[in-house]
C-alpha positions in Angstrom: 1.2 -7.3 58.8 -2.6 -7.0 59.1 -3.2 -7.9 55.4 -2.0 -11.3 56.9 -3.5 -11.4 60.3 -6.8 -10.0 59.0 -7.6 -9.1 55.4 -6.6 -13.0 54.3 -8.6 -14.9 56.9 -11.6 -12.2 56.1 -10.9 -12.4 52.5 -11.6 -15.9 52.6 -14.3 -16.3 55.2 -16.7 -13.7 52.1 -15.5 -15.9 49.4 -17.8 -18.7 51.2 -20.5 -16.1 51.1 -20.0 -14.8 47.5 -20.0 -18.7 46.9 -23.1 -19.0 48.3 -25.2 -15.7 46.6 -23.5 -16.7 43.3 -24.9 -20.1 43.3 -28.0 -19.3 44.6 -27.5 -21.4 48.0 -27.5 -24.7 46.5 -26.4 -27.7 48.4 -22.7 -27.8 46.2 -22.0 -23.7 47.1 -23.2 -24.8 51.4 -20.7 -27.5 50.9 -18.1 -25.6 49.2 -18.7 -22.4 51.6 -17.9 -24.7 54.7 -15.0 -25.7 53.3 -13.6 -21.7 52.5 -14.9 -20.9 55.9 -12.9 -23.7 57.4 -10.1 -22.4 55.6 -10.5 -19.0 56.9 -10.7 -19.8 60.6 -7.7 -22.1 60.0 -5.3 -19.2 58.7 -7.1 -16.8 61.7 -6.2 -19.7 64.5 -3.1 -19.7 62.8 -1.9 -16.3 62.9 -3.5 -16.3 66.6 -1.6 -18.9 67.5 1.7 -17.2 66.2 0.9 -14.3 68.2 1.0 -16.2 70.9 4.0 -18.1 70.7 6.2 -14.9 69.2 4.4 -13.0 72.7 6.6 -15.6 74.8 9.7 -14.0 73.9 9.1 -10.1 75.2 8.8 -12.4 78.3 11.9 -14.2 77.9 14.3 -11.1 77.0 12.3 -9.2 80.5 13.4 -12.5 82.4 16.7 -12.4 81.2 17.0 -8.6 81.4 15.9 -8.8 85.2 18.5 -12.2 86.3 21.2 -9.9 84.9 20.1 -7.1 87.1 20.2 -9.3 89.9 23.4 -10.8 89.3 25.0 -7.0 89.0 23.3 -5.7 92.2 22.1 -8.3 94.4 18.0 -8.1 94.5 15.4 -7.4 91.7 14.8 -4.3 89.9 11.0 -4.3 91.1 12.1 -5.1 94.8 13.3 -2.6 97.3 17.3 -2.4 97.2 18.4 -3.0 100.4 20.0 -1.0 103.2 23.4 0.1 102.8 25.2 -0.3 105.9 23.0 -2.3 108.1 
């Protein structure tokens, strides 16, 4: 998985530079090394943004885990259970 979340966006990002030392920094490889280093931060927001979303459901399943805790025995599993008897 990091040859997607890293190597690709990286990958692309030195293209831009190669671009530019193979060219000899004229104003075509600037232009066309903008564009591969668009590309590159596109793919890296991307896969960030992914992350992000896919992180949201570890949340969910604890949410759900804890409200079926609580329906079995009355009071959350990181709150003090409460007194038998009184």
């Amino acid at each position: 998985m990091s040859i997607v979340r890293i190597w690709i966006p990286v990958a692309i990002l030195l293209a831009g530079v190669v671009l530019i030392i193979v060219r000899g920094g004229d104003e075509t490889s600037i232009e066309g090394a903008a564009a591969l280093w668009g590309a590159g931060l596109s793919v890296a927001l991307l896969n960030w943004l992914h992350r992000m979303g896919v992180s949201g459901d570890s949340a969910r399943v604890e949410e759900d885990e804890a409200r079926a805790y609580f329906a079995r025995h009355g009071h959350w599993p990181d709150d003090v259970p409460p007194r038998q008897g009184s």
